[in-house]
C-alpha positions in Angstrom: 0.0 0.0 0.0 1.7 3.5 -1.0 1.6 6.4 1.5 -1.2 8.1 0.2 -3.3 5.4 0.1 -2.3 4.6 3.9 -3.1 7.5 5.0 -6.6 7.8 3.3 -7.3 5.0 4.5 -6.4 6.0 8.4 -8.2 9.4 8.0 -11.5 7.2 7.4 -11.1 5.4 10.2 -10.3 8.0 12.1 -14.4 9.4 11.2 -15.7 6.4 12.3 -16.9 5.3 8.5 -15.9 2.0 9.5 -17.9 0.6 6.4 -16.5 2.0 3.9 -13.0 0.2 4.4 -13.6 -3.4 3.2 -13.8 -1.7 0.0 -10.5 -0.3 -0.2 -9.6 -3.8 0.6 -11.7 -5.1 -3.0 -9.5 -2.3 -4.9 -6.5 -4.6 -5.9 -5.4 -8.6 -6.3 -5.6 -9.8 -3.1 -3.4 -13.0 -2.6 -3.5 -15.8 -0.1 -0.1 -17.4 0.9 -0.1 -21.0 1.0 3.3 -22.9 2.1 2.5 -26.0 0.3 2.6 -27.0 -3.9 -0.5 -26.8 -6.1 -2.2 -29.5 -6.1 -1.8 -30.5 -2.4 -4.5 -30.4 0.2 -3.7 -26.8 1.5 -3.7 -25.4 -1.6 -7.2 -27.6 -3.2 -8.7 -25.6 -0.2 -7.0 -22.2 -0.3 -8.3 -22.2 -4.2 -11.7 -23.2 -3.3 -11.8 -20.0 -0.7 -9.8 -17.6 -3.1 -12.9 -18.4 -5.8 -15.7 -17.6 -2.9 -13.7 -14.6 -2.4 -13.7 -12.9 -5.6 -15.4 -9.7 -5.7 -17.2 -9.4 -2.3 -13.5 -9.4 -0.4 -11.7 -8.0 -3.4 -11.7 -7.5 -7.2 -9.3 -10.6 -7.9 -8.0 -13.1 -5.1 -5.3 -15.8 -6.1 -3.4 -18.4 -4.3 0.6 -17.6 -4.2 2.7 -20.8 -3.6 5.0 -20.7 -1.8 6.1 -24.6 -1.3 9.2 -25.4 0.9 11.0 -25.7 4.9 7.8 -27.2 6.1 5.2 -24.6 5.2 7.5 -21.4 6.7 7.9 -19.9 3.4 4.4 -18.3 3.0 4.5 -17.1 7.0 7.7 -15.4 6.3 6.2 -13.8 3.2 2.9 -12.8 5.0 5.0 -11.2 7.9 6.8 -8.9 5.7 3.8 -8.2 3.4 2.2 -4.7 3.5 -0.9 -4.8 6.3 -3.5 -3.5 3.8 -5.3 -6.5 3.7 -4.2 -8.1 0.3 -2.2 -11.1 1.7 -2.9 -13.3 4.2 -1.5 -17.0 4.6 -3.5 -20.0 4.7 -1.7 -22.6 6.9 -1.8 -25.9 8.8 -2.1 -25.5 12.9 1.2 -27.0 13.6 3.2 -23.9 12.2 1.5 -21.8 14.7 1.9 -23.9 18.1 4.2 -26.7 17.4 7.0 -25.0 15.0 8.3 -22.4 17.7 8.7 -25.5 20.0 10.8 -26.9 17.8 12.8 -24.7 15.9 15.7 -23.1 17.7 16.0 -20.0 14.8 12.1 -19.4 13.7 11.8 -16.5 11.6 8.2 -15.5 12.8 6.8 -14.9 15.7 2.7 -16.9 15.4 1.5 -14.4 18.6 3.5 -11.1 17.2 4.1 -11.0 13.8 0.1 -11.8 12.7 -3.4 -11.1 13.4 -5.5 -14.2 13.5 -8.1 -14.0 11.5 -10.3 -17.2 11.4 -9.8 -20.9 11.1 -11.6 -22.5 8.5 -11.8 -26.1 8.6 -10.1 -29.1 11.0 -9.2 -32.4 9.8 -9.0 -35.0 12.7 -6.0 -37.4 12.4 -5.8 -41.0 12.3 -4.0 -44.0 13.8 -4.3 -46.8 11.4 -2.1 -50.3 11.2 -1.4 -52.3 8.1 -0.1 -55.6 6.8 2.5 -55.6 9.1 0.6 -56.1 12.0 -1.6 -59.5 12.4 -5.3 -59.2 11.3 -6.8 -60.1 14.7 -5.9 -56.5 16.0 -8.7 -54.4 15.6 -8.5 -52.6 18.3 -5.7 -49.9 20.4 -5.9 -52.1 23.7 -4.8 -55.4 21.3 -2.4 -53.1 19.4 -0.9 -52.1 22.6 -0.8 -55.9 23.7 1.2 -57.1 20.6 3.6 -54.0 20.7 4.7 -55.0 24.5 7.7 -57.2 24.5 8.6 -56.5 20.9 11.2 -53.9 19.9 11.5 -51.7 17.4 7.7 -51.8 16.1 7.2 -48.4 14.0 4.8 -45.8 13.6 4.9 -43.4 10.5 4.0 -40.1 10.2 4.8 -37.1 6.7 6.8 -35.6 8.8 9.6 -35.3 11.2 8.4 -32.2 14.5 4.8 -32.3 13.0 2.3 -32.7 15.8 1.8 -36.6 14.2 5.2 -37.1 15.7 4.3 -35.8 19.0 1.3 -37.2 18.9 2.8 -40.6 18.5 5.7 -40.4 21.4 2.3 -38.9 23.6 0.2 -42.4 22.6 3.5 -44.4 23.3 3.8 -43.0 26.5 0.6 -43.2 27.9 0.2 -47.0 26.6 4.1 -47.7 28.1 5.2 -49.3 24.7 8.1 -48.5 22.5 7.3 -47.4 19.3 10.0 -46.3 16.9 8.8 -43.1 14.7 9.4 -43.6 10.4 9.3 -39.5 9.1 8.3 -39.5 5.6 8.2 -36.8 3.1 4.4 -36.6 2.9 1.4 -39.1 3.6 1.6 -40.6 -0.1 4.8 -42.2 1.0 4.4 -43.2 4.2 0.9 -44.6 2.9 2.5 -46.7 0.1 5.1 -48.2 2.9 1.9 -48.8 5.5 0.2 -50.9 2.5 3.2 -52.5 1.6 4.1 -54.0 5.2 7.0 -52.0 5.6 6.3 -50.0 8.8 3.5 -51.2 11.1 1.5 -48.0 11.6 1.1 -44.9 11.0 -0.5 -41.4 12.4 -1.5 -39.1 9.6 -4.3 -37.2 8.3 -7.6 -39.1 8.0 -8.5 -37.6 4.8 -5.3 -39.3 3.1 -6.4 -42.3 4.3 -10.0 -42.8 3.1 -9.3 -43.6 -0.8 -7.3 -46.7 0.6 -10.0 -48.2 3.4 -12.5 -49.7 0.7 -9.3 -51.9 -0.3 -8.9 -53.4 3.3 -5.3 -53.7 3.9 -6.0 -50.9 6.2 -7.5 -50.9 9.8 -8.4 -47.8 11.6 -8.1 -48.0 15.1 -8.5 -44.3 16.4 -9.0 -40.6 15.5 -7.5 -37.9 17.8 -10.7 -36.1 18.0 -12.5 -35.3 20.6 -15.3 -37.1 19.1 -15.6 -39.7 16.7 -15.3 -37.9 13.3 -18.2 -38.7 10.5 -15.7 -40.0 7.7 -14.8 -42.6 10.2 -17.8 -43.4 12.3 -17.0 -47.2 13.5 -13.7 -45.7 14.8 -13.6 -44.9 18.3 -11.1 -41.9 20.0 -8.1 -42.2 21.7 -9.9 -40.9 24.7 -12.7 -43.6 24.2 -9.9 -45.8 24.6 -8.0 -44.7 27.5 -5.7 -42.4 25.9 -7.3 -38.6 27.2 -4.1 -36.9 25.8 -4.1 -38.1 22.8 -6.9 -35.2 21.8 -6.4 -32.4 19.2 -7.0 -31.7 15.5 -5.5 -29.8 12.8 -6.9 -27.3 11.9 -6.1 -24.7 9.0 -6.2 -21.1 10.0 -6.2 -18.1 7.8 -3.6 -15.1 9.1 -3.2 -10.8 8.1 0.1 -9.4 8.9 0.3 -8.0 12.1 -1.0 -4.2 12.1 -4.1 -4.7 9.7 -7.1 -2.7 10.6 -9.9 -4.2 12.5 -12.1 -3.4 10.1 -10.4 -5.0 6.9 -10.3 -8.2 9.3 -13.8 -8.3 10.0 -14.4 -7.9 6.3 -12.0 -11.1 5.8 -13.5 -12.8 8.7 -17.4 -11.9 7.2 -16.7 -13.2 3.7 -15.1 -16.9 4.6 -18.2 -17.2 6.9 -20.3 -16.7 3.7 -17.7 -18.9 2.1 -18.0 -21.8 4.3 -22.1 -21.7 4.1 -21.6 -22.4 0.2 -22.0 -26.0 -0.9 -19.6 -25.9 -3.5 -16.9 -25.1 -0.4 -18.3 -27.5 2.1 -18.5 -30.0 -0.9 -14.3 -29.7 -1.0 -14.0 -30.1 2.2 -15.9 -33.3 2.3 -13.8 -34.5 -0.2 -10.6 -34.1 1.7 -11.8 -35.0 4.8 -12.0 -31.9 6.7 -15.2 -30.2 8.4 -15.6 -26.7 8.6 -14.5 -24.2 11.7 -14.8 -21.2 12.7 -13.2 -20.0 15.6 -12.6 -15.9 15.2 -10.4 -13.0 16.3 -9.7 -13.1 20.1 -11.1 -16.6 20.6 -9.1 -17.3 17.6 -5.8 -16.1 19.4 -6.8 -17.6 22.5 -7.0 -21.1 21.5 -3.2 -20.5 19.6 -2.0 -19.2 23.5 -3.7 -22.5 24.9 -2.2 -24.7 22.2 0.8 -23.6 22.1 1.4 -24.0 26.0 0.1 -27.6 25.3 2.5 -28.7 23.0 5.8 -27.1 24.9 6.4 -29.9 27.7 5.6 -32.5 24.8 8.4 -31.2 22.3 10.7 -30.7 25.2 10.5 -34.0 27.0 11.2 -35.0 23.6 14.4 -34.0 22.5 13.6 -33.2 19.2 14.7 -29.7 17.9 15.4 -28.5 14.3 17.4 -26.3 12.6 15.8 -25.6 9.3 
């Protein structure tokens, strides 16, 4: 945003015409950062919301790729962007309250550097054993029983410090088994070696999995929900189980720079509510697995706080730091 501009803009405010700046916000190609390739799951939703965007939030809205170190790229962009309104990052939860844990040089600050906007959908994740593990466990409490005494029995996840790996060392904790974590890069992988027999489980994203649980190789033994999730309705929680911190979802949250007017937020905030009431969105969603959320502003930042205190004793009784 040039000077002039900004200080139009501040002027209005400054008469309490509060209305009239959303549309200052529509007057230019707003972008919305994703950290992931085209074609992945971020970005199939990011493009869904750009398209409900267009023209009621601004004149054009795209998706800007930014794919590489682990989503960070389109965080760093968005913190250094202009606070007019015209970019704001899409991005997975564990970015926000699991990557300052463990990252000792993070280049962004989740509670400083950004104004929270809204999340938009949750996806509940999935503990789910294959060919490698004998067909009469079909539940966690006979997984757990077959795991004890052996060594070495693995869990995969897509990545190495995601909250799937944390997730894992908390369910191998609580059950008092020794599970040995596989990072892929990605579920595809880590799928395709699941099927195959090569690693015994795996935690990853329930939506990866249902294309592949018609075929039967693949059993399903708990989501990390707080509920049982409607993709998988025969599958009970971890806390069902016995496992009560082994609870959380991942949800994607859309971010302004920090310093955006109030206003322009609420705008943002107004139009993906209108965005996740259209069927052609929720439709999307369905497909990938994730159900819509909306959890705005201050509650918004509330529940990153809460989170991220959560997740610091876990990644610190672990061990496990990165560097890039």
């Amino acid at each position: 945003m040039d000077s002039r501009r900004r200080q139009l803009l501040h002027a209005v405010l400054a008469t309490g015409l509060t209305p009239t700046l959303p549309a200052m916000a529509q007057s230019g190609t707003a972008k919305i950062a994703v950290g992931f390739a085209a074609g992945g799951t971020v970005d199939a939703i990011g493009r869904r919301l750009a398209d409900k965007l267009r023209g009621g939030y601004a004149e054009t809205v795209i998706v800007d790729n930014r794919a590489g170190a682990g989503g960070r790229l389109a965080l760093e962009l968005t913190k250094r962007a202009p606070a007019d309104g015209l970019t704001s990052v899409l991005t997975p939860s564990s970015m926000m309250v699991v990557y300052p844990h463990v990252y000792r040089n993070l280049s962004y600050d989740p509670q400083r550097d950004f104004l929270p906007v809204t999340t938009v959908c949750a996806n509940a994740l999935a503990f789910v054993v294959g060919p490698g593990v004998p067909d009469s466990v079909t539940t966690l409490a006979q997984f757990v029983a077959w795991v004890k005494g052996r060594s070495g029995t693995s869990y995969a996840t897509p990545a190495a410090g995601s909250m799937l790996h944390f997730f894992g060392l908390v369910f191998s904790e609580q059950a008092g088994i020794d599970l040995t974590h596989v990072p892929y890069r990605g579920m595809a992988p880590a799928i395709q070696d699941l099927m195959a027999g090569n690693v015994a489980s795996c935690l990853g994203t329930l939506g990866d999995y249902l294309p592949h649980l018609e075929r039967g190789k693949l059993r399903p033994l708990a989501v990390t929900s707080a509920q049982r999730s409607r993709f998988m309705p025969g599958t009970p929680t971890f806390a069902e189980q016995g496992y009560d911190r082994v609870v959380g979802v991942d949800w994607f949250g859309l971010f302004l720079p920090a310093g955006t007017l109030s206003a322009v937020a609420d705008k943002l905030r107004g139009e993906v509510r209108r965005a996740l009431a259209d069927p052609a969105v929720t439709e999307t969603l369905d497909k990938l697995g994730f159900e819509p959320l909306t959890v705005e502003g201050a509650a918004f930042a509330a529940r990153i706080q809460r989170e991220l205190a959560f997740w610091a004793p876990i990644v610190k009784a672990s061990g496990f730091t990165a560097d890039s």
